[in-house]
mmCIF file of the N, C-alpha and C atoms, coordinates in Angstrom:
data_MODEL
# 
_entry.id   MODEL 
# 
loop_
_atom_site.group_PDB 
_atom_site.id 
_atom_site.type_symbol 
_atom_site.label_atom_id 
_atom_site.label_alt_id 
_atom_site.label_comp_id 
_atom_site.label_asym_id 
_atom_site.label_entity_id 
_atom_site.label_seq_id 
_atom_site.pdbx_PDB_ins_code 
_atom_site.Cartn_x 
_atom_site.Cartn_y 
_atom_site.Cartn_z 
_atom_site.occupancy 
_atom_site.B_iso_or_equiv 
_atom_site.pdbx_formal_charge 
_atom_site.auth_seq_id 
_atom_site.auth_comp_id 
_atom_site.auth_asym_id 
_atom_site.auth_atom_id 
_atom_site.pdbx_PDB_model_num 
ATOM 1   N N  . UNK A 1 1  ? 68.475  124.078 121.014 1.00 0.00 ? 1  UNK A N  1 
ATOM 2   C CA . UNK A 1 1  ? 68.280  122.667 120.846 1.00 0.00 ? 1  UNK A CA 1 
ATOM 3   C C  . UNK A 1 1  ? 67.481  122.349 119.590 1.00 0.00 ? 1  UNK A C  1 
ATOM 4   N N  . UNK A 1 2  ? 66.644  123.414 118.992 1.00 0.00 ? 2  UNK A N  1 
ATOM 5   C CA . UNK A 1 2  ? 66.282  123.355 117.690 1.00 0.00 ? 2  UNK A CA 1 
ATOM 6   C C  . UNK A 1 2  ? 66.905  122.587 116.746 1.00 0.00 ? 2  UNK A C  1 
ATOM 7   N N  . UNK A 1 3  ? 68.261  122.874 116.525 1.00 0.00 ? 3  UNK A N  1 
ATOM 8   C CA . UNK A 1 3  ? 69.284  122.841 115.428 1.00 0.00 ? 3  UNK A CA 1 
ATOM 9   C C  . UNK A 1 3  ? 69.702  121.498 115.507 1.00 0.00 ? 3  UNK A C  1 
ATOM 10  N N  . UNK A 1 4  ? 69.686  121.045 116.626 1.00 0.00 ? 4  UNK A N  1 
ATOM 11  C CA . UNK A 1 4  ? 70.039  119.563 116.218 1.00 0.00 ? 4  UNK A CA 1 
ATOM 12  C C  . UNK A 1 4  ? 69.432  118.817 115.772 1.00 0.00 ? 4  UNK A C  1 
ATOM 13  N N  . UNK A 1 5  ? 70.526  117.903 114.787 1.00 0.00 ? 5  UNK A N  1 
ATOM 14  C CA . UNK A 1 5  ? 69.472  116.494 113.822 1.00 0.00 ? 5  UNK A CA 1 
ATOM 15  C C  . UNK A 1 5  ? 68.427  115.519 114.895 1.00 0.00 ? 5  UNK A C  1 
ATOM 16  N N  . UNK A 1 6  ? 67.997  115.406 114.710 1.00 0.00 ? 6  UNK A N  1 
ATOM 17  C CA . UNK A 1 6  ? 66.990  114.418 114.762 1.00 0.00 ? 6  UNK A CA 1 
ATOM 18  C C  . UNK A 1 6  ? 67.461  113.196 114.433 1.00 0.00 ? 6  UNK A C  1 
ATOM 19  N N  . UNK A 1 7  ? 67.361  112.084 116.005 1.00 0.00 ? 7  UNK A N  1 
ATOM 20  C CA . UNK A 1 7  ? 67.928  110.469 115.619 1.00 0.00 ? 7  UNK A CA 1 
ATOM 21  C C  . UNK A 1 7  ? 67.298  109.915 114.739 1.00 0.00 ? 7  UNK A C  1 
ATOM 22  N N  . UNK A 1 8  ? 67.661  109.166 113.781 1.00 0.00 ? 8  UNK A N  1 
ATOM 23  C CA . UNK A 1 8  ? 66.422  108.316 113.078 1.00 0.00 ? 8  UNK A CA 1 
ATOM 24  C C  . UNK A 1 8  ? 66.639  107.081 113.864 1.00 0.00 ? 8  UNK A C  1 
ATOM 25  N N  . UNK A 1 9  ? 66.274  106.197 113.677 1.00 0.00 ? 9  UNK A N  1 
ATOM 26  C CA . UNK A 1 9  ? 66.123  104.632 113.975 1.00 0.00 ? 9  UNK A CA 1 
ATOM 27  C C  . UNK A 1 9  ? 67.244  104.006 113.518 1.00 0.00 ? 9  UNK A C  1 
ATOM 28  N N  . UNK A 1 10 ? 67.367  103.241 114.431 1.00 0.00 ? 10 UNK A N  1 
ATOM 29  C CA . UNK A 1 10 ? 68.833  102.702 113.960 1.00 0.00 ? 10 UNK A CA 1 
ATOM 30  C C  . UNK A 1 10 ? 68.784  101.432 112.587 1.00 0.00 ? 10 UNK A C  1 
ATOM 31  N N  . UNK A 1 11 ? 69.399  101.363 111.778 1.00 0.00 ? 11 UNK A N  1 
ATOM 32  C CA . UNK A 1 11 ? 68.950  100.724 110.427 1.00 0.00 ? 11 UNK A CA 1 
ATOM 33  C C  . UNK A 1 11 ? 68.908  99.490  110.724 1.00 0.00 ? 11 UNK A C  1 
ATOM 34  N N  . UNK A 1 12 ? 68.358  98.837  109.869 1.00 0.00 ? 12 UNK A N  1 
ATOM 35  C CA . UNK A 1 12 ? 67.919  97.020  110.121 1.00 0.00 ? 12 UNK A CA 1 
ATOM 36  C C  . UNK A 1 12 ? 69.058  96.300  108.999 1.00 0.00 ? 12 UNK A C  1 
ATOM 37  N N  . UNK A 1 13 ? 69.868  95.784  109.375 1.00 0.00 ? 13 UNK A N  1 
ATOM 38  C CA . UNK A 1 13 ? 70.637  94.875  108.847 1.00 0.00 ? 13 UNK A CA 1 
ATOM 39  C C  . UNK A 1 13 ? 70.286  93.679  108.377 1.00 0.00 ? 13 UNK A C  1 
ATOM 40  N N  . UNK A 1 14 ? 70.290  93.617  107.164 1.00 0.00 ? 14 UNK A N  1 
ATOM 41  C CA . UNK A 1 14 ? 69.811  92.388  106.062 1.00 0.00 ? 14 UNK A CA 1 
ATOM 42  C C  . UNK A 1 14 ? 71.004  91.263  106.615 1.00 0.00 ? 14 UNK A C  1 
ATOM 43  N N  . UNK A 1 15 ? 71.062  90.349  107.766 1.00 0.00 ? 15 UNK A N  1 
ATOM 44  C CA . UNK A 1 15 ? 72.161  89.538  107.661 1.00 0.00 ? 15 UNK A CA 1 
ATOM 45  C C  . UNK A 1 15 ? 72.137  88.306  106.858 1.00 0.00 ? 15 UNK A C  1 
ATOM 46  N N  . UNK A 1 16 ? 71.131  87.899  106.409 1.00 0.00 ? 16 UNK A N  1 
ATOM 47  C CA . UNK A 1 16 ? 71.403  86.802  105.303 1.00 0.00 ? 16 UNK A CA 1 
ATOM 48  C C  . UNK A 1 16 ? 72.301  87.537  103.952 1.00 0.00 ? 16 UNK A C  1 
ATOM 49  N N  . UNK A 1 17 ? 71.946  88.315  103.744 1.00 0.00 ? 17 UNK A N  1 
ATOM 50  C CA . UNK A 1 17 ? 72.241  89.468  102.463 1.00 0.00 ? 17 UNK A CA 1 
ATOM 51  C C  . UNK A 1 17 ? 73.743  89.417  102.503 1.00 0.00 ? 17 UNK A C  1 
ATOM 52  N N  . UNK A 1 18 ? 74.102  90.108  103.656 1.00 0.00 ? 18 UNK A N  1 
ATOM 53  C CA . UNK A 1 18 ? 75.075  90.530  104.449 1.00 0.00 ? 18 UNK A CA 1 
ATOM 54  C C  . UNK A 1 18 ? 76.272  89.398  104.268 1.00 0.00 ? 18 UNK A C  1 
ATOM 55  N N  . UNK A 1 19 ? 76.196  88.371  104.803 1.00 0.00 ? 19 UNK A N  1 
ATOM 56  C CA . UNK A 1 19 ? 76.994  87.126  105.060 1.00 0.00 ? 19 UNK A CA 1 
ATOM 57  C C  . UNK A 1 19 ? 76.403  86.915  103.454 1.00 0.00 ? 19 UNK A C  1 
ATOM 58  N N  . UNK A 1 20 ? 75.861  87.041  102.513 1.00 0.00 ? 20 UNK A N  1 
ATOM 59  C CA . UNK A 1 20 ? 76.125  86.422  101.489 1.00 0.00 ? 20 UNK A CA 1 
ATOM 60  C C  . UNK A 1 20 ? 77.315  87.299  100.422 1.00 0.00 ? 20 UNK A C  1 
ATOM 61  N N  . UNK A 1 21 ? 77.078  88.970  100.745 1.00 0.00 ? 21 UNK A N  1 
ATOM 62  C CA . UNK A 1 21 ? 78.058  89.655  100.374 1.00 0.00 ? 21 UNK A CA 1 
ATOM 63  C C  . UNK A 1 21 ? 79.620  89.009  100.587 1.00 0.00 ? 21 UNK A C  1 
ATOM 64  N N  . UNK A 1 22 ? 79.344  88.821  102.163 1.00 0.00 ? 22 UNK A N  1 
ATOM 65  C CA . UNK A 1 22 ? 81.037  88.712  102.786 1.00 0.00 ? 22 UNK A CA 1 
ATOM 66  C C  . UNK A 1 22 ? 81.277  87.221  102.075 1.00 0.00 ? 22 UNK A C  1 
ATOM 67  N N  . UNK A 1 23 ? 80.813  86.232  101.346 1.00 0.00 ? 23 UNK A N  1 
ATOM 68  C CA . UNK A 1 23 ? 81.346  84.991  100.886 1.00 0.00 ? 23 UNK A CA 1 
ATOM 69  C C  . UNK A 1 23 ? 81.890  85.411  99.592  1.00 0.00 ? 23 UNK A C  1 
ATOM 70  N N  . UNK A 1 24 ? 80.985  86.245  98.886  1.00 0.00 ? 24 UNK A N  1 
ATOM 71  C CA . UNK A 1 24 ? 81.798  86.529  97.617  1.00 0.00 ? 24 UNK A CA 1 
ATOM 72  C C  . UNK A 1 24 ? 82.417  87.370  97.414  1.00 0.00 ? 24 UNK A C  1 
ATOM 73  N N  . UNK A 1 25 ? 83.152  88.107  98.594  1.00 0.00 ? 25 UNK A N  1 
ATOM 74  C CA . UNK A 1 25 ? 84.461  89.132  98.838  1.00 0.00 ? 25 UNK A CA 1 
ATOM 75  C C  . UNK A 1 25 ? 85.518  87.935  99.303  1.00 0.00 ? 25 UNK A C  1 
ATOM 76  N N  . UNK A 1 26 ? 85.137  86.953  100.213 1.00 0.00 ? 26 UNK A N  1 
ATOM 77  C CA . UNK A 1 26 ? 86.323  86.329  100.071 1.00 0.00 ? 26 UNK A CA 1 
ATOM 78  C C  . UNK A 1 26 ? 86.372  85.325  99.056  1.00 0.00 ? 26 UNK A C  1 
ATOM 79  N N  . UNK A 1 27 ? 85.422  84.854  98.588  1.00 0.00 ? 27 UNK A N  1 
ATOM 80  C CA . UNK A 1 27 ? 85.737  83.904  97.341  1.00 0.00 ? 27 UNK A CA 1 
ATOM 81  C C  . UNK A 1 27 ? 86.371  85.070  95.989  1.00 0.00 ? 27 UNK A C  1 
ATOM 82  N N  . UNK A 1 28 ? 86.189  86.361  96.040  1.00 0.00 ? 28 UNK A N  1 
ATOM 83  C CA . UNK A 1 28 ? 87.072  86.955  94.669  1.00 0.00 ? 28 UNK A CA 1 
ATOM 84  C C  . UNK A 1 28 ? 88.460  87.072  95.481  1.00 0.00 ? 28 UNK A C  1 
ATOM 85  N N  . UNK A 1 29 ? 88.928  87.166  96.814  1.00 0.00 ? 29 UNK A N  1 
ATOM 86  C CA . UNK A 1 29 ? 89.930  87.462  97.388  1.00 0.00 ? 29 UNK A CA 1 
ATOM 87  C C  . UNK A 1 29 ? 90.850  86.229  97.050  1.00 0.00 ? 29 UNK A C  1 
ATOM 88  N N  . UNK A 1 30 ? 90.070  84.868  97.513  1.00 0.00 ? 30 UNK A N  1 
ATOM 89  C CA . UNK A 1 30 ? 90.960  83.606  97.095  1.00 0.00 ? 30 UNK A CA 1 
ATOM 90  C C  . UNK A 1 30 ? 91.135  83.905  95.744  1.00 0.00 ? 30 UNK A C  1 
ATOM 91  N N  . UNK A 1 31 ? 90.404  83.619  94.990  1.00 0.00 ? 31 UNK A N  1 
ATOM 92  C CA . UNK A 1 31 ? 90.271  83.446  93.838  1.00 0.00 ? 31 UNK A CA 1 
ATOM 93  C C  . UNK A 1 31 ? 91.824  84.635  92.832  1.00 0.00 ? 31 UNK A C  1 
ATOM 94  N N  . UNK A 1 32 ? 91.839  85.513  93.924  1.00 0.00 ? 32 UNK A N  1 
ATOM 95  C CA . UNK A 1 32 ? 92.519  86.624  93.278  1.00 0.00 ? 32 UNK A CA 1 
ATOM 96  C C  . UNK A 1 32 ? 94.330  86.309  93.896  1.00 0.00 ? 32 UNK A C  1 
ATOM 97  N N  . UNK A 1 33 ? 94.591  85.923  94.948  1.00 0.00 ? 33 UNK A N  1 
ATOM 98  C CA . UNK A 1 33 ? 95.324  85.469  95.729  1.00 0.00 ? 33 UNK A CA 1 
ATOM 99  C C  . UNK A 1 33 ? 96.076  83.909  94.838  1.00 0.00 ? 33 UNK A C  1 
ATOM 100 N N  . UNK A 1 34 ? 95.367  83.585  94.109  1.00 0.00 ? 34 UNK A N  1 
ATOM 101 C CA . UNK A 1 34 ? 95.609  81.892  93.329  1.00 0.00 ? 34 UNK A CA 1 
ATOM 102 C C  . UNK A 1 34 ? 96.282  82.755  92.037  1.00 0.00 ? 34 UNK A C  1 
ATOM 103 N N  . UNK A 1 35 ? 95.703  83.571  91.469  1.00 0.00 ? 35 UNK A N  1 
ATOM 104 C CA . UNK A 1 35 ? 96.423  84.466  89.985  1.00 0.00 ? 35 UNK A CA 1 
ATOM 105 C C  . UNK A 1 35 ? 97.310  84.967  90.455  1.00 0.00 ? 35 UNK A C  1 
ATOM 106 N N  . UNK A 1 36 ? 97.454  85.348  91.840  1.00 0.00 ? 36 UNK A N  1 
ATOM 107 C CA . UNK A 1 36 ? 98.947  86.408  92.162  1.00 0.00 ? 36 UNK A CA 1 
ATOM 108 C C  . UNK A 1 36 ? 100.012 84.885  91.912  1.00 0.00 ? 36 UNK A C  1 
ATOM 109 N N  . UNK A 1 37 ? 99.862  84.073  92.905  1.00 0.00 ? 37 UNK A N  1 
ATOM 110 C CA . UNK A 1 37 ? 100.758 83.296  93.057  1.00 0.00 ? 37 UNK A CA 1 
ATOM 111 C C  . UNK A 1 37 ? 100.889 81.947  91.889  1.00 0.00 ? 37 UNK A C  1 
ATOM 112 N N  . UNK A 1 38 ? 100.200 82.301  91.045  1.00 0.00 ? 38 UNK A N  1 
ATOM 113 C CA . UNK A 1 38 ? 100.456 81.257  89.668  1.00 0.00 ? 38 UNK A CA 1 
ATOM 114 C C  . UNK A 1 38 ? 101.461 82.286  88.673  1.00 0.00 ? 38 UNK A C  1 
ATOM 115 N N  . UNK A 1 39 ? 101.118 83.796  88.692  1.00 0.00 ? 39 UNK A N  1 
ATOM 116 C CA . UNK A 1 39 ? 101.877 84.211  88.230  1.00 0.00 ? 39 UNK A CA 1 
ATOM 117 C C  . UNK A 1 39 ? 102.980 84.825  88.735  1.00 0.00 ? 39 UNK A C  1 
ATOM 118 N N  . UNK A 1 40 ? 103.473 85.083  89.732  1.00 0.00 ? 40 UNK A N  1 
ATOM 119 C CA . UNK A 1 40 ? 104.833 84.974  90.457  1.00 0.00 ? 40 UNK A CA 1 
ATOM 120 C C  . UNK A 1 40 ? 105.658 83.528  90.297  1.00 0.00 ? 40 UNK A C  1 
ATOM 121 N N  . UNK A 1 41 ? 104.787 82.416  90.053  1.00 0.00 ? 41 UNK A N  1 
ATOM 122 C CA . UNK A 1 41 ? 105.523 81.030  89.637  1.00 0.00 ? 41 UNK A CA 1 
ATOM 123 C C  . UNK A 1 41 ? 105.963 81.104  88.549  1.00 0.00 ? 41 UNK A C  1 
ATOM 124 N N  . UNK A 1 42 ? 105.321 81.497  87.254  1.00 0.00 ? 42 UNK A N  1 
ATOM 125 C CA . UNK A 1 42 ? 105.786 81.665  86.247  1.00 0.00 ? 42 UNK A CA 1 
ATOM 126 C C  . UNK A 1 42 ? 106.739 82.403  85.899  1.00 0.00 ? 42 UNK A C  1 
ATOM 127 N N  . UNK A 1 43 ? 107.038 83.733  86.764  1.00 0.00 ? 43 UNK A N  1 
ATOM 128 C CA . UNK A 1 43 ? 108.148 84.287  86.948  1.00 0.00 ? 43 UNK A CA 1 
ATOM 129 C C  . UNK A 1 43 ? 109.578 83.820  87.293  1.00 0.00 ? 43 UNK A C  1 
ATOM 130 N N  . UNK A 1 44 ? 109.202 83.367  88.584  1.00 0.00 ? 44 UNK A N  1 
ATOM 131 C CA . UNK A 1 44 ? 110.105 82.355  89.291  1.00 0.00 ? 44 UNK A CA 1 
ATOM 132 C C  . UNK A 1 44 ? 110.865 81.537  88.040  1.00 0.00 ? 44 UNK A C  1 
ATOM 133 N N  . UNK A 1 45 ? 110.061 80.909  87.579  1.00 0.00 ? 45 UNK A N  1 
ATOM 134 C CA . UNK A 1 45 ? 110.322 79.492  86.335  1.00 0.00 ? 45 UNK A CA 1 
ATOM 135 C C  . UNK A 1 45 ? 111.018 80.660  85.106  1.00 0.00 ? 45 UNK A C  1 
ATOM 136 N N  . UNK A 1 46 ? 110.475 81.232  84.737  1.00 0.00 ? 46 UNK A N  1 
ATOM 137 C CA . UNK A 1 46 ? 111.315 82.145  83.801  1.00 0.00 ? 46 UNK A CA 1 
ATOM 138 C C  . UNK A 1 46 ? 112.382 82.873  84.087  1.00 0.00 ? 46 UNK A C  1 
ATOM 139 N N  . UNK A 1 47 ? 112.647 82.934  85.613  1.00 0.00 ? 47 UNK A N  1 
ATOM 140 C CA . UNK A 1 47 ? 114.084 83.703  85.697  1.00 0.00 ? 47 UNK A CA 1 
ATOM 141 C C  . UNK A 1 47 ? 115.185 82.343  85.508  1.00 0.00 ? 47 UNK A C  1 
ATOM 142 N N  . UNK A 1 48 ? 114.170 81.244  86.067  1.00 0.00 ? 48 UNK A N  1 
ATOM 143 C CA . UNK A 1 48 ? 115.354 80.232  85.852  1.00 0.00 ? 48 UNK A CA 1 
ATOM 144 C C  . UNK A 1 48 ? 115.395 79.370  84.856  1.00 0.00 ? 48 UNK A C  1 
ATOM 145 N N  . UNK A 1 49 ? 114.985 79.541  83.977  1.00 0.00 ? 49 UNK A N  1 
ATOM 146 C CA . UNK A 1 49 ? 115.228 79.741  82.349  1.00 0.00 ? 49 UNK A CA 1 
ATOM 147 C C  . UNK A 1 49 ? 116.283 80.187  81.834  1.00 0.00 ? 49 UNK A C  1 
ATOM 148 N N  . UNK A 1 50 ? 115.652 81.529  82.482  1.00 0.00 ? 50 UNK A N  1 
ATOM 149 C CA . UNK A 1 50 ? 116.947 82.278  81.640  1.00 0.00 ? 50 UNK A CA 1 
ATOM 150 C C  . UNK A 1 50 ? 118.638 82.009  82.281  1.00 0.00 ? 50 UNK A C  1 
ATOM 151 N N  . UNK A 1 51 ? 118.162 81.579  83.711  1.00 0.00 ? 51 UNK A N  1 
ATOM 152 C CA . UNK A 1 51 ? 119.984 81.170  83.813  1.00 0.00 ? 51 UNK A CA 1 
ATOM 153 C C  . UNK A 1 51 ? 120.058 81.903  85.626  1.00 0.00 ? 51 UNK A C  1 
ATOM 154 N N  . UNK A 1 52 ? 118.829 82.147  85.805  1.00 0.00 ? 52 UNK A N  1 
ATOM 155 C CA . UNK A 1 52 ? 119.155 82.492  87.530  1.00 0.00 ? 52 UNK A CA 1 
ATOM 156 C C  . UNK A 1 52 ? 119.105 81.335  87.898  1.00 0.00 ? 52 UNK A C  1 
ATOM 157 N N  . UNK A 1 53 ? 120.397 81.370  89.134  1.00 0.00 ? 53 UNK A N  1 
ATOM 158 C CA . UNK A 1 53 ? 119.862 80.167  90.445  1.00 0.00 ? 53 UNK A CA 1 
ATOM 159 C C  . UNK A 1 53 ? 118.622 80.113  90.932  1.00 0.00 ? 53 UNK A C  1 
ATOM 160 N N  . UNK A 1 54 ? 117.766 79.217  91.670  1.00 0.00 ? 54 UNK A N  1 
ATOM 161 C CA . UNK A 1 54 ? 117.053 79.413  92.312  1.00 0.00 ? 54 UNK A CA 1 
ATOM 162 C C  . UNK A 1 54 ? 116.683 80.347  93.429  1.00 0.00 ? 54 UNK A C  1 
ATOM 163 N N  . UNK A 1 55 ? 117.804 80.468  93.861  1.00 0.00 ? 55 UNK A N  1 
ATOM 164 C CA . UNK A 1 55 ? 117.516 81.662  95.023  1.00 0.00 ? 55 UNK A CA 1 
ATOM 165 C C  . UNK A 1 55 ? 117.759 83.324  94.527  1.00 0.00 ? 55 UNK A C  1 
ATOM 166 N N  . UNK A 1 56 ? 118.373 83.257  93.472  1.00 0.00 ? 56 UNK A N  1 
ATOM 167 C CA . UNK A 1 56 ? 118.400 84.493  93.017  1.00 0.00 ? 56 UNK A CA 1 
ATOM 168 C C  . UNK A 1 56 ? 116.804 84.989  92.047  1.00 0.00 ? 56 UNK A C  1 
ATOM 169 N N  . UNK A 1 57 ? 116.370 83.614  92.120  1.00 0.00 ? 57 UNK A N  1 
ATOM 170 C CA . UNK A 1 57 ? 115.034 83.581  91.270  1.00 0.00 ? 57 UNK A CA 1 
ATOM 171 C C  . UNK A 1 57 ? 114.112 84.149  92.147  1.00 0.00 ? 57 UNK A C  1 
ATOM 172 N N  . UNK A 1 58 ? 114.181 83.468  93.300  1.00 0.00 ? 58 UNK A N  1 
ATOM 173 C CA . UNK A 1 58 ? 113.370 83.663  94.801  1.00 0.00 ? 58 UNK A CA 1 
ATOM 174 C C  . UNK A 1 58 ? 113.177 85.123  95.296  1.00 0.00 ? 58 UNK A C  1 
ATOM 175 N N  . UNK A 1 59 ? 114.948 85.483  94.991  1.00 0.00 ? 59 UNK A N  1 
ATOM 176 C CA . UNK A 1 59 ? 114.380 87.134  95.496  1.00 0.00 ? 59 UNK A CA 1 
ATOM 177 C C  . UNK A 1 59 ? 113.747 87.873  94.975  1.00 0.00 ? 59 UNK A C  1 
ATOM 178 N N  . UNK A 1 60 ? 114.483 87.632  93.282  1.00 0.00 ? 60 UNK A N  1 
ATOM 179 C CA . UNK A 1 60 ? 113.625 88.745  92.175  1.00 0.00 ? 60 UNK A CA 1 
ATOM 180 C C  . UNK A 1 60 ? 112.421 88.253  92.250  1.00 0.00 ? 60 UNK A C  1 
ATOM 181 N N  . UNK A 1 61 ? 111.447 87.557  92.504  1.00 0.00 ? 61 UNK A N  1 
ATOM 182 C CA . UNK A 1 61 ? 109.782 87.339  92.625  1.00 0.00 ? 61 UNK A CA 1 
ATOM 183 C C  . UNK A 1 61 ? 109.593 88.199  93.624  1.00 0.00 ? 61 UNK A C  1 
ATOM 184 N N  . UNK A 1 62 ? 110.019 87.970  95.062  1.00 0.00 ? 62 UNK A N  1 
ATOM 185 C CA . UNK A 1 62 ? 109.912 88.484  96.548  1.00 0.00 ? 62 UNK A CA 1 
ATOM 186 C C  . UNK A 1 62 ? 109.926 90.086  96.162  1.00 0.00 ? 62 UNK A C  1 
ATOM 187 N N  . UNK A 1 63 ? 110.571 90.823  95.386  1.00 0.00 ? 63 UNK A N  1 
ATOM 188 C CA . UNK A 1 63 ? 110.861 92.398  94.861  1.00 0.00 ? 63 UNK A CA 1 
ATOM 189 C C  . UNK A 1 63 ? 109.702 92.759  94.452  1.00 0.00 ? 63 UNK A C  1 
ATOM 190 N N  . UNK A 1 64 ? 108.974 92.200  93.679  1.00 0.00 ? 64 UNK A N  1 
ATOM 191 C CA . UNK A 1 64 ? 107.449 92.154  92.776  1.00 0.00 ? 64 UNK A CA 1 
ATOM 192 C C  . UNK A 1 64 ? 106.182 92.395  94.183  1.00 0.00 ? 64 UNK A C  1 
# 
């Protein structure tokens, strides 16, 4: 019984800290989620530029 670790104390959780971490994981998540889908629009708009239908525009984004 020597050999075994020794419990320490169970750690103290900073939850103000904590919940301030988790706001700016989801505010870079939105934030990152708004660039995906501005630039899949621009895609979209440039396939149908070039001469795709809309729905053929639709899929080639959906492939990405």
């Amino acid at each position: 019984m020597a050999d075994e670790p020794t419990r320490s104390e169970r750690p103290r959780t900073d939850w103000p800290e904590a919940i301030r971490a988790q706001v700016e994981i989801w505010q870079g998540l939105g934030e990152a989620a708004s660039h995906i889908a501005h630039a899949k629009r621009a895609l979209f708009l440039a396939y149908v530029a070039e001469g795709f239908t809309e729905s053929q525009a639709l899929e080639l984004v959906k492939t990405i």
